[in-house]
N, C-alpha and C positions, 0 to 999 in steps of 0.2 A: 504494500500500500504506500510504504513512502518513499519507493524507490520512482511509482507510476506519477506520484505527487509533484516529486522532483520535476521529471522529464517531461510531465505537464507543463512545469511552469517554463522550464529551460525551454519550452519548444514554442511556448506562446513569446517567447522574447527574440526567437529567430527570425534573419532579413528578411526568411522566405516563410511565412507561417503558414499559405498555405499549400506549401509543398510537406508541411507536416499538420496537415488538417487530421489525416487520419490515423498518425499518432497518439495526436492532443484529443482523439476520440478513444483509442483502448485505452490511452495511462488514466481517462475520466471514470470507463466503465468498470475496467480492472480494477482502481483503487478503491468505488463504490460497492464493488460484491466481495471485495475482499474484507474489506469491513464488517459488511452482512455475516460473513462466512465467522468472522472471529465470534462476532457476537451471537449467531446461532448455535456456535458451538463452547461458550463460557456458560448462554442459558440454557443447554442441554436439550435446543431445539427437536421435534420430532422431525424435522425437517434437514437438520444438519447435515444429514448424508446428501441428499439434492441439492443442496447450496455449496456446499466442497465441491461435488463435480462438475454443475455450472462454472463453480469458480476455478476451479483447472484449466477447463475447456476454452475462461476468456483468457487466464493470466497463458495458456498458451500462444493463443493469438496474437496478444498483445506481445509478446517476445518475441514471433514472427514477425511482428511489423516494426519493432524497435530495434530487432535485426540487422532491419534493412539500412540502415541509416548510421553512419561513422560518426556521429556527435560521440562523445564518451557518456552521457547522460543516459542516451538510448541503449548502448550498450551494456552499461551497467543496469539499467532497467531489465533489458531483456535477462540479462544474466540471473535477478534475481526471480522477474517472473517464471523460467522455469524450476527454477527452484522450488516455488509455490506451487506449481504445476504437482510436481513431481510430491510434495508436501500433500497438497488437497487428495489426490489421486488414494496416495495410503490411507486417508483417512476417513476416507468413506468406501 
C-alpha cells in the first residue's frame, strides 16, 4: 500500500503524467484493496479469503504495469506489489 502510494504521487509529479495515467490508476486501486485486504483480515472478515485474492490478482497487475516503466519508484512498487501478490495468494 505504501509503496503504490509513493508511485502514485511520484507519477502524478511526472512531465508526462499522462503517459503514466495508467499507472496512477493500479498504485490508486492496488493501495485501496490492499487496505481493504489488511482490515478484513485484522477483523477476521468472512470475507477475507475473496479480498486476499482480488487483492493478489490487482497488486499483480499493478507490478505488471509498474514494470513497464524505468522511474525507480515504479520499480520499487512493482517489486513490492509482487511480493503482496505472492503474500495475498498464501493467504487465502
Amino acid at each position: 500500500m505504501e509503496a503504490c502510494n509513493t508511485c502514485y504521487d511520484a507519477c502524478l509529479k511526472s512531465e508526462d503524467v499522462k503517459m503514466m495515467a495508467s499507472c496512477i490508476r493500479f498504485d490508486r486501486e492496488c493501495a485501496d484493496i490492499c487496505a481493504l485486504a489488511a482490515k478484513a483480515m485484522q477483523s477476521n472478515s468472512p470475507f477475507a479469503e475473496q479480498i486476499c485474492q482480488l487483492c493478489a490478482d490487482i497488486c499483480e497487475a499493478c507490478g505488471d504495469e509498474c514494470k513497464k516503466h524505468n522511474h525507480e519508484h515504479c520499480q520499487m512498487c512493482a517489486e513490492s506489489c509482487f511480493r503482496c501478490t505472492e503474500a495475498c495468494r498464501k493467504a487465502s
